[in-house]
C-alpha positions in Angstrom: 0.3 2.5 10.7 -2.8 5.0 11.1 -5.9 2.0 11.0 -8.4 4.2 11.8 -7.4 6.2 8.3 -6.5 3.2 6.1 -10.6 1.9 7.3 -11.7 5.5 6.3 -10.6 5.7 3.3 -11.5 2.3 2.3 -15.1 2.1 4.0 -15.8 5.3 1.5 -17.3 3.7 -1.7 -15.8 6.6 -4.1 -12.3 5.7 -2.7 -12.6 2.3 -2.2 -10.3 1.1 -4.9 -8.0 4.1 -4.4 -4.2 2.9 -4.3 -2.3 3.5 -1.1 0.9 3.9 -0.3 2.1 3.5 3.5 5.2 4.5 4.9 5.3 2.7 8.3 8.7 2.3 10.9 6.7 -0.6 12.2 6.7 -2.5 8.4 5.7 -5.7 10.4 3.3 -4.6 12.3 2.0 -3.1 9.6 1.9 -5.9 7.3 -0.1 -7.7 9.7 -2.3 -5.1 10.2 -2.8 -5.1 6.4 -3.3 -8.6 6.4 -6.2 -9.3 8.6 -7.8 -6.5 6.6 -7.4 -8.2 3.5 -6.0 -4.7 2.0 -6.1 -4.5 -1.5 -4.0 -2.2 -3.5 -1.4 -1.0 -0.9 2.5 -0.8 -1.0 4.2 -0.6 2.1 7.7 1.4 2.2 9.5 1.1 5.3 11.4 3.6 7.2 14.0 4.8 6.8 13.6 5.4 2.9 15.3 6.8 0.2 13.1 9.4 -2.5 13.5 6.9 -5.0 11.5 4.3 -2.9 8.9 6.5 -2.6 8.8 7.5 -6.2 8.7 3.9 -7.2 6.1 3.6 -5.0 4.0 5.5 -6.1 4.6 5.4 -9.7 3.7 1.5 -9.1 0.4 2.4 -7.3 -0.8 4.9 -10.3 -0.2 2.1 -12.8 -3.7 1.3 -14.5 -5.1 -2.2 -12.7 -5.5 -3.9 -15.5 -1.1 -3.7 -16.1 -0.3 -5.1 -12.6 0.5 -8.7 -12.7 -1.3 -11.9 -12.0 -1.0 -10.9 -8.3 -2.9 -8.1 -8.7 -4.5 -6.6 -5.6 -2.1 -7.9 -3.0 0.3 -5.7 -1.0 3.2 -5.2 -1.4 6.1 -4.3 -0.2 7.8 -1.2 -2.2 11.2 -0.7 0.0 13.0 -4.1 -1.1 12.7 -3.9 -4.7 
């Protein structure tokens, strides 16, 4: 997982609540990662994927806040559902 990026993007006030979606051959290590940064809005697909991972990846990080679930706001992991 590209840190340096992820902390970019999320120290920058106008993208701060922008969904992400990570695609990561380490999904572990990425997961942790993710963890001690108390990420936010981030699915994690992990390699190798199929297209229809990604797409339900992403179609899952454009959905409106307010229709994710009572977990809203944690990561999650989009290659095992």
């Amino acid at each position: 997982m590209s840190a340096s990026l992820f902390d970019i993007v999320r120290t920058r006030v106008e993208l701060a609540n922008l969904p992400v979606v990570i695609i990561s051959d380490t999904p572990g290590a990425a997961d942790e990662e993710l963890r001690l940064r108390n990420a936010r809005r981030v699915l994690l697909v992990p390699r190798p994927f199929t297209g229809s991972q990604v797409a339900r990846a992403l179609a899952e990080a454009l959905e409106p806040e307010e229709a994710e679930s009572s977990d809203s706001g944690k990561r999650r992991d989009a290659g095992t559902q």
